[in-house]
KELOMI-822503 format. One line per field, with one value per residue (C-alpha): residue number from 1; residue in one letter; x, y, z. Coordinates in Angstrom, 1 decimal, decimal comma. Each point is the difference from the previous one (the first is absolute). Example, Ala and Ser with C-alpha at 12.3 -4.5 7.8 and 13.67 -1.06 7.14 Angstrom:
% residues 2
num <- c(1 2)
residuo <- c(A S)
x <- c(12,3 1,4)
y <- c(-4,5 3,4)
z <- c(7,8 -0,7)
//
This chain:
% residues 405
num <- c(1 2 3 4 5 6 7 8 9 10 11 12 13 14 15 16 17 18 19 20 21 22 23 24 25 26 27 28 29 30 31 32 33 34 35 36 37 38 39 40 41 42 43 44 45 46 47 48 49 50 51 52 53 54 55 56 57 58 59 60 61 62 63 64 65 66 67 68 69 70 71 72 73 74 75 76 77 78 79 80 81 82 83 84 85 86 87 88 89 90 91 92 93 94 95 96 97 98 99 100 101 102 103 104 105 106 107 108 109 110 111 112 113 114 115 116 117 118 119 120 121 122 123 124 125 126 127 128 129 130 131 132 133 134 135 136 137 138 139 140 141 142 143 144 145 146 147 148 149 150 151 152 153 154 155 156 157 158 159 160 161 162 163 164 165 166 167 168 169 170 171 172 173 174 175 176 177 178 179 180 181 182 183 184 185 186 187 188 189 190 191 192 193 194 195 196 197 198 199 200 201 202 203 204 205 206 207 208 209 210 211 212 213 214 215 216 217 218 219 220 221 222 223 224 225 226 227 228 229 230 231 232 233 234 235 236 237 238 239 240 241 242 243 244 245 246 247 248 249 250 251 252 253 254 255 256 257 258 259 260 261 262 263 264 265 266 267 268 269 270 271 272 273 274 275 276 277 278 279 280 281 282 283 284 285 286 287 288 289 290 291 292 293 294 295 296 297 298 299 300 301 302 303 304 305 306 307 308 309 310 311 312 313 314 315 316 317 318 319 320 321 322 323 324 325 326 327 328 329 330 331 332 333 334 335 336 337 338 339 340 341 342 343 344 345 346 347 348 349 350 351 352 353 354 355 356 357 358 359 360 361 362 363 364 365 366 367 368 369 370 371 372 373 374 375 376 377 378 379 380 381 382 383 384 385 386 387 388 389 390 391 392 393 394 395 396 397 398 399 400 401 402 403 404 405)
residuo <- c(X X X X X X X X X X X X X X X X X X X X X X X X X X X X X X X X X X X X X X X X X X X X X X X X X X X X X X X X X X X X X X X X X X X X X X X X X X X X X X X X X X X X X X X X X X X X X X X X X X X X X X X X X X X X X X X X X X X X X X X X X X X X X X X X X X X X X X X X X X X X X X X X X X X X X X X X X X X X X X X X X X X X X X X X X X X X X X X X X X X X X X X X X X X X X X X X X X X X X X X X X X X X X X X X X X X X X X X X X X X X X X X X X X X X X X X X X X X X X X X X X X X X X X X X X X X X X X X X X X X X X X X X X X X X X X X X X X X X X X X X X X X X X X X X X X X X X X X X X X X X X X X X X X X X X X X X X X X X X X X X X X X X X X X X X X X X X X X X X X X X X X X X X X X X X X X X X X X X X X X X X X X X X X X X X X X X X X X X X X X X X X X X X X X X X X X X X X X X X X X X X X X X X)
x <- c(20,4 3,3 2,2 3,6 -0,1 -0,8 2,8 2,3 -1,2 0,8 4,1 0,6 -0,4 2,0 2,7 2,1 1,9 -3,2 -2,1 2,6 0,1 -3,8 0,3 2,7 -1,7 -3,3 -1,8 -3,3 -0,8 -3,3 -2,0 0,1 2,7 -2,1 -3,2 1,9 1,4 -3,8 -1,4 2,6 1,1 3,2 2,2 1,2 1,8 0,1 -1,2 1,4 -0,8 1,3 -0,7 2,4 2,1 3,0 -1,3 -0,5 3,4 2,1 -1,7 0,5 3,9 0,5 -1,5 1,8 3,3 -0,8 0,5 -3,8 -0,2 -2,7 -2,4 -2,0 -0,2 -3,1 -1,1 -2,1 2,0 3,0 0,2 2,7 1,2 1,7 0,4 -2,5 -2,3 -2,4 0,1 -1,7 0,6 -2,8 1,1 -2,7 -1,4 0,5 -2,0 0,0 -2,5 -1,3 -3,5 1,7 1,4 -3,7 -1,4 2,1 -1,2 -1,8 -1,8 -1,1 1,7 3,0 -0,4 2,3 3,0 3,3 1,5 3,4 0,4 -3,3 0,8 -3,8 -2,1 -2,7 -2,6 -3,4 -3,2 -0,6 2,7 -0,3 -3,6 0,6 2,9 -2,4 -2,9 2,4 -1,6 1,7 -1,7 1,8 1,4 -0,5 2,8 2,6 3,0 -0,6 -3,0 0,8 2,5 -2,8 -2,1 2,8 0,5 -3,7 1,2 2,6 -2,4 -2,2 2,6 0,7 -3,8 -1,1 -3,6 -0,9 -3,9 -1,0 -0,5 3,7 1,5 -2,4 2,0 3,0 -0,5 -1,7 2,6 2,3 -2,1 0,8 3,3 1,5 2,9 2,2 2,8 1,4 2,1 -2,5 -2,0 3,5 -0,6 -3,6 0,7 2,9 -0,8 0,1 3,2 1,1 1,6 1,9 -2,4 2,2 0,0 -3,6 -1,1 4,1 -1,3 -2,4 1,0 1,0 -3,6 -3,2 -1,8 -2,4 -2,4 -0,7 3,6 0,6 -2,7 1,6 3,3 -0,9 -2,4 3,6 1,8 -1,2 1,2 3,9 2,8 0,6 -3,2 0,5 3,9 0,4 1,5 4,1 2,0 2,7 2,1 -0,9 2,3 -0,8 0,1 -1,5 -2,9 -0,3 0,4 -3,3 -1,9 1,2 -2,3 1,5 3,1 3,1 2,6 3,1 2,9 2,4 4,0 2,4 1,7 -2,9 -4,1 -1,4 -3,2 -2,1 -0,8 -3,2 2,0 0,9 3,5 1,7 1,5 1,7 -1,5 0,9 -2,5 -2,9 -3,2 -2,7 -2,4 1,5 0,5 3,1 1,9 2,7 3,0 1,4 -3,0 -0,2 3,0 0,3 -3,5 1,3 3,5 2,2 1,5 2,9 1,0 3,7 2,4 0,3 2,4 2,6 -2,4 0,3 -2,2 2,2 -1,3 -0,6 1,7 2,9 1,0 2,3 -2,7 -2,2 -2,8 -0,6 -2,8 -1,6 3,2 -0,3 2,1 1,1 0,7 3,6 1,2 2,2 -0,3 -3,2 -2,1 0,4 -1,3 -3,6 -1,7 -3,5 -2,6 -4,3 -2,7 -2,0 -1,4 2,8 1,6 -1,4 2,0 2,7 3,6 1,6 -3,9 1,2 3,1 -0,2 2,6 -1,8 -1,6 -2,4 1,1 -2,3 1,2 -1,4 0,8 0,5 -2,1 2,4 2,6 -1,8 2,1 -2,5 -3,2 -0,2 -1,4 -1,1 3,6 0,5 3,8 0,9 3,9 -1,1 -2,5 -0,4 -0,3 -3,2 0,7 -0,2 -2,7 -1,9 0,2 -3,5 -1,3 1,6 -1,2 -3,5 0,6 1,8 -2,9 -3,0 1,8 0,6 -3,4 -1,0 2,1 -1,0 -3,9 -2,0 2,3 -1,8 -3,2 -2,8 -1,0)
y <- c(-91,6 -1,3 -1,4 -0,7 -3,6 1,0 2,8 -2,6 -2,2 2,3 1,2 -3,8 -0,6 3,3 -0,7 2,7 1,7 0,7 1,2 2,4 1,6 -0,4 2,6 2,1 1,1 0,5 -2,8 -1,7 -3,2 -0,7 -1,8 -3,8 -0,4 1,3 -2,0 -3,0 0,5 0,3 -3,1 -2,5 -0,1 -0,6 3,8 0,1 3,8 2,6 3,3 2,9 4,0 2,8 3,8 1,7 -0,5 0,6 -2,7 -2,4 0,5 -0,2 -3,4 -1,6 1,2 -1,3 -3,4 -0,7 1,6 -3,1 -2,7 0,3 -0,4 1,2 -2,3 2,9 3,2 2,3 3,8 -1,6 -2,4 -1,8 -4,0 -1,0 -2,9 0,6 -2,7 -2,8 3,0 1,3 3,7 2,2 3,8 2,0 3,7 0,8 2,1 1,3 0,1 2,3 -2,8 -3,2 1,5 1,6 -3,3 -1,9 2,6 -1,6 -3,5 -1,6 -2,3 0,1 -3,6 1,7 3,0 -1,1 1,3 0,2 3,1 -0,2 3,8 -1,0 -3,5 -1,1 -0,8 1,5 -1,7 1,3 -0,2 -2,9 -1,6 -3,1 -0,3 -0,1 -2,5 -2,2 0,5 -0,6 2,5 2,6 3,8 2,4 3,4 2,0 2,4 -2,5 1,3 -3,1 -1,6 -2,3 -1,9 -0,4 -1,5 -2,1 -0,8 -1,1 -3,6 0,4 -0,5 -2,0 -2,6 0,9 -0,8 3,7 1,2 3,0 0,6 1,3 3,7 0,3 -1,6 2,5 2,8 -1,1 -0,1 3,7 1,4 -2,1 2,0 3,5 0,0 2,4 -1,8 2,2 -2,1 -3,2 0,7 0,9 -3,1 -2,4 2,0 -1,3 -3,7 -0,2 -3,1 -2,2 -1,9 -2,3 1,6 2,9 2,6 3,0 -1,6 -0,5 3,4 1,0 -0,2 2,6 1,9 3,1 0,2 1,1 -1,9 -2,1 -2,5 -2,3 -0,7 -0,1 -3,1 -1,7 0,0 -1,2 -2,8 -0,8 -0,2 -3,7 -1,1 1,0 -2,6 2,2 -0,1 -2,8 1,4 1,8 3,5 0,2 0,9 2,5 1,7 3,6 2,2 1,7 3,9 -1,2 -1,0 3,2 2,2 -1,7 0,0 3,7 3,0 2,4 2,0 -0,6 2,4 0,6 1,5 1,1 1,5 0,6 -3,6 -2,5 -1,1 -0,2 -1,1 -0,8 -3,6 -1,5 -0,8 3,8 -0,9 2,4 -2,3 0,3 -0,2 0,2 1,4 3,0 -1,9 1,0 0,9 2,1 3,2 1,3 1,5 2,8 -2,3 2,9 0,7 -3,9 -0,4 2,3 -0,8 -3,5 -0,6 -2,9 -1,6 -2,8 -1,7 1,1 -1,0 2,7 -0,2 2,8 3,0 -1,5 -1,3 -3,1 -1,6 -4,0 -0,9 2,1 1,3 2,7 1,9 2,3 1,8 3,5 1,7 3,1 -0,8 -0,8 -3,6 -1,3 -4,0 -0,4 -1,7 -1,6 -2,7 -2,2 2,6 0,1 3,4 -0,9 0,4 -2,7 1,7 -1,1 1,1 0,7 -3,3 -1,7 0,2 -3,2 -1,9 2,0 -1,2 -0,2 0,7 -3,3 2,2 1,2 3,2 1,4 2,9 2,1 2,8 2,0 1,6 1,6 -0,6 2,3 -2,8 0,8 -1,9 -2,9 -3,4 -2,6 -1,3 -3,2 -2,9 2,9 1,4 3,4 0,8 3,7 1,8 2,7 0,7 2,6 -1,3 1,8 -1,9 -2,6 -1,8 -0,6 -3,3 0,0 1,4 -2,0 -3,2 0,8 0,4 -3,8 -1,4 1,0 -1,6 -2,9 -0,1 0,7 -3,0 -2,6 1,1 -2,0 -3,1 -2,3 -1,5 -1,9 -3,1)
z <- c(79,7 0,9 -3,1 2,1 -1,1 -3,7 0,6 1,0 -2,5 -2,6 1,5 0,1 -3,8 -1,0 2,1 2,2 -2,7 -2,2 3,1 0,8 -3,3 -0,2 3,3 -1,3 -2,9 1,3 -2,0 -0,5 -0,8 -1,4 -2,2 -0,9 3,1 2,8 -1,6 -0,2 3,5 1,2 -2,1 0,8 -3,4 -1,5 -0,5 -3,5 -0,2 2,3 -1,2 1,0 0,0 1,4 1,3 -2,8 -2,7 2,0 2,5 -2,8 -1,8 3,2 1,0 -3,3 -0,4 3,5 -0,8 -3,4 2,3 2,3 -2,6 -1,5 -4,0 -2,6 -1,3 -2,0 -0,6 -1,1 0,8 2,2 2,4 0,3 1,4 1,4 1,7 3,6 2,9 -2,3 0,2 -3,3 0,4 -1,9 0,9 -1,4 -1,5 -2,5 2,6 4,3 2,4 3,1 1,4 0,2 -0,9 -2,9 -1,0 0,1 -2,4 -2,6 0,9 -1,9 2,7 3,0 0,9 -0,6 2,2 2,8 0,9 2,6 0,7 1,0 1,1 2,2 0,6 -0,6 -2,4 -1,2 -1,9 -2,0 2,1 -2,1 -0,8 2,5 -1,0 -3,6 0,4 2,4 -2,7 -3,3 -1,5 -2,6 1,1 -2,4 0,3 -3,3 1,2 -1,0 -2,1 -2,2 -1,0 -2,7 2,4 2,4 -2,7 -0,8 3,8 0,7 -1,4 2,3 2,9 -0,9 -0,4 3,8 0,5 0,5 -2,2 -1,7 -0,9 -3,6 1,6 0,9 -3,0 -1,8 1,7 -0,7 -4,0 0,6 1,5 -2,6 -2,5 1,6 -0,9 -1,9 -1,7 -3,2 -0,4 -0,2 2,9 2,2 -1,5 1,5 3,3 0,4 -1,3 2,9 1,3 -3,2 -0,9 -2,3 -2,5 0,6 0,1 -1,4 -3,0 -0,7 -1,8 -1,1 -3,4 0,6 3,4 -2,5 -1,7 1,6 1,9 -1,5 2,6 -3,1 -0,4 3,2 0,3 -2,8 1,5 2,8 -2,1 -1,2 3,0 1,0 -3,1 0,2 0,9 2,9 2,0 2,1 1,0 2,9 -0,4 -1,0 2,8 -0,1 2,2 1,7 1,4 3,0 -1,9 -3,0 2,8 1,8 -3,1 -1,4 3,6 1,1 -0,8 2,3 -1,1 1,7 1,6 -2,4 0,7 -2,6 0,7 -3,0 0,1 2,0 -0,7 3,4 1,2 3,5 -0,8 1,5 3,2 1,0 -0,9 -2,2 -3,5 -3,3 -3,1 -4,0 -1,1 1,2 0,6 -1,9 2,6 2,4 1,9 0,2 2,7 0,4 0,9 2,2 2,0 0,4 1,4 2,3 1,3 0,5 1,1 0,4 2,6 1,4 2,6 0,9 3,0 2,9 2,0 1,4 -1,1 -3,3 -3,1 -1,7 -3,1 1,4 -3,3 -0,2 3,8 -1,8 -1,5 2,3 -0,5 2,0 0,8 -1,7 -3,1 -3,2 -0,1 -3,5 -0,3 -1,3 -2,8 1,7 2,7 0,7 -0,6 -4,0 -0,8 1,6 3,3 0,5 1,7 0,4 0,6 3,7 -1,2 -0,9 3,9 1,4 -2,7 -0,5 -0,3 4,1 1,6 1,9 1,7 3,6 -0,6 -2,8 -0,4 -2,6 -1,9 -2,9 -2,7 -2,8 -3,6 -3,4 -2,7 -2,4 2,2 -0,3 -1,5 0,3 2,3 0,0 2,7 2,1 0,1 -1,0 -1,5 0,0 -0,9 3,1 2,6 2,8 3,5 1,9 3,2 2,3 0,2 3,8 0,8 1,3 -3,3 -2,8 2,4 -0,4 -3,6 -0,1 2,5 -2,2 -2,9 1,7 1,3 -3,8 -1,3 2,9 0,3 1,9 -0,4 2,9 -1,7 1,6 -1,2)
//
C-alpha cells in the first residue's frame, strides 16, 4: 500500500531539523507514534530506536548540541524536549531491523514502524487490523511484561479490548520471569511513576532479594507523601549521559603530557581523565596513521601562515612555531574532518598542506583545533582530493536538508 500522505503526515509534525537527524542517524520510529499516526489520534511522544549504539549516541549529542534539554534519564531512554517535541530515544537495546525491533513489542497495535534509512514504514501483518478491531494480541517475546500488564489499562482507556485468553498470557509470561535483585525488579516496573522509583527498595537494594518484601514495599508505596508527585528534575550533562548509555569501549589515546580520545563524533578531543571503558591506542602509530592538516596562503612558490605572512612553512621540513611573533610558540592544525570548517576554508588563495605530528608535541586540542610546538610537512595537498574530503562533510552536516511536507 501506499502511505505518502501518512509519511508526510508524520515529517510535518517533527519538523525539518528533527527529520534530518532522524535520517542521519539511521532511525526508527515506532510504536505509540506510528499507531497514533494511523488512528487519528492525538501524538503524545515520539519514540525513537536506532541500528547501534554509536547511531543512538551521535543522534542524541547532536540534539541536546541543537538547544534540546533532558527531561529524564534511565538505562533505558532518555526524553527530551526539542522544537515542542516529546522525544524519547530508546537505548536499552539496537536493532539491525525493524523486525528485530517488533520482537520486543509487546503488541501487535504497536508493531508499526518508519524507517528513515528506508524512508517507509513497515507495519506487522496485523497491525491495521488490530488497530481497526481495538483488540490487544500479545507478543510473549516482549523484553517486559509487567509494563505490558500495566499498559493494558492504558488501552482500554483508548477504547481498545483484550479477551481473558490474552490477559491470561500476559500474567504467564509475568510469571516466567526470572527476577534476583531489586534492580532487576526497578527494570521490570519501568513504566510506574510517582515517586521516584530509585528510592523505593534503597533500604534493602544491598540484601537478597526477597518477593515478600518486595510486595510490601510496593503495598507501601501508595501510601507515601510522594506518590502523587511527578519525578524531581535535575540537570544531566551530556558525558554523564553517554557514560551510563555506552557499552562499547572507546578509543584512547595517551602521550606523556595529553588524555586523548575519539569522541562519538570521529573527532579527536581532550580529556582529564582515562575512561573507564576503553581500548587504548599507541599514540605514535595513531598519529602517523592520521595526519593533520591547514589551510596556508601560496603564493610565489611559497606556503605563508594566513595569520602571520612572515612565517612559512616548506615542504618535506621540519618547521618549528616561534616564540616570537603571532605565532606564540604554537602552530593549529585539524583533522581530515575538521577542513570544511577550518579557519580561512572561505579564502580563494589558499591551499592544503599535511603534516605529521610527534604526540609528545602536542599543547592542547580543544574545539576541534589541534595546538602542536612542531610538525613535519608531508606535502601539498591536491586540490581535487582534499575537496572531496570537505564536500562529503558538507554533504554529512547538510543531509537531506529539503523535506517534503
Amino acid at each position: 500500500m501506499n502511505y505518502t500522505f501518512e509519511k508526510n503526515k508524520l515529517y510535518a509534525y517533527l519538523g525539518k531539523h528533527l527529520v534530518n537527524f532522524m535520517k542521519q542517524y539511521n532511525a526508527y520510529v515506532a510504536g505509540g507514534t506510528v499507531t497514533s499516526l494511523f488512528s487519528s489520534r492525538e501524538i503524545n511522544d515520539v519514540d525513537v530506536y536506532f541500528p547501534n549504539e554509536k547511531k543512538a549516541i551521535g543522534f542524541l549529542s547532536h540534539l541536546i548540541e541543537d538547544g534540546a534539554w533532558v527531561v529524564s534519564h534511565t538505562k533505558k531512554a532518555t526524553q527530551l524536549m526539542y522544537d515542542e517535541k516529546n522525544v524519547q530515544v530508546i537505548h536499552f537495546d539496537y536493532f539491525e531491523t525493524v523486525e528485530d525491533l517488533f520482537n520486543t513489542f509487546d503488541y501487535t497495535v504497536c508493531m508499526g514502524a518508519f524507517d528513515f534509512n528506508k524512508e517507509e514504514y513497515i507495519l506487522h501483518d496485523d497491525f491495521l487490523k488490530h488497530n481497526s478491531q481495538r483488540i490487544l494480541k500479545y507478543n510473549p517475546k516482549t523484553a517486559y511484561p509487567i509494563v505490558s500488564m500495566l499498559r493494558i489499562q492504558k488501552y482500554e482507556d483508548k477504547g481498545y479490548k483484550v479477551s481473558k485468553p490474552e490477559f491470561v498470557r500476559v500474567v504467564l509470561s509475568c510469571m516466567n520471569l526470572e527476577i534476583n535483585s531489586y534492580e532487576e525488579l526497578k527494570d521490570h516496573m519501568g513504566g510506574m511513576y510517582g515517586e521516584n522509583f530509585d528510592k523505593l527498595f534503597k533500604d534493602v537494594e544491598d540484601e537478597d532479594f526477597d518477593l515478600g518484601t518486595a510486595i510490601n514495599k510496593l503495598a507501601d508505596l501508595a501510601l507515601s507523601e510522594d506518590y502523587f508527585k511527578m519525578p524531581e528534575s535535575k540537570e544531566y550533562e551530556i558525558e554523564e549521559i553517554i557514560k551510563n548509555i555506552s557499552k562499547e569501549p572507546i578509543t584512547f589515546i595517551e602521550t606523556n603530557n595529553k588524555k586523548l580520545i575519539i569522541n562519538y563524533f570521529g573527532e579527536l578531543e581532550e580529556v582529564d581523565e582515562e575512561p573507564e571503558n576503553h581500548i587504548k591506542v599507541d599514540a605514535e602509530e595513531y598519529f602517523s596513521n592520521n595526519k593533520l592538516y591547514k589551510y596556508v596562503k601560496k603564493h610565489d612558490g611559497k606556503y605563508t601562515s594566513f595569520y602571520d605572512n612572515s612565517f612559512e612553512y616548506k615542504l618535506c621540513n621540519q618547521i618549528a612555531a616561534s616564540s616570537e611573533g603571532r605565532n606564540d610558540g604554537r602552530l593549529y592544525f585539524v583533522e581530515k574532518n575538521g577542513l570544511a570548517v577550518a579557519t580561512y576554508n572561505e579564502r580563494s588563495d589558499k591551499a592544503v598542506l599535511e603534516v605529521l605530528i610527534n604526540p609528545d608535541d602536542i599543547i592542547f586540542v580543544r574545539n576541534e583545533k589541534i595546538a602542536v610546538k612542531k610538525c613535519y610537512v608531508v606535502r601539498e595537498v591536491p586540490e581535487d582530493e582534499w575537496k572531496q574530503w570537505t564536500q562529503k562533510a558538507e554533504n554529512k552536516k547538510e543531509d537531506q536538508s529539503d523535506v517534503p511536507f
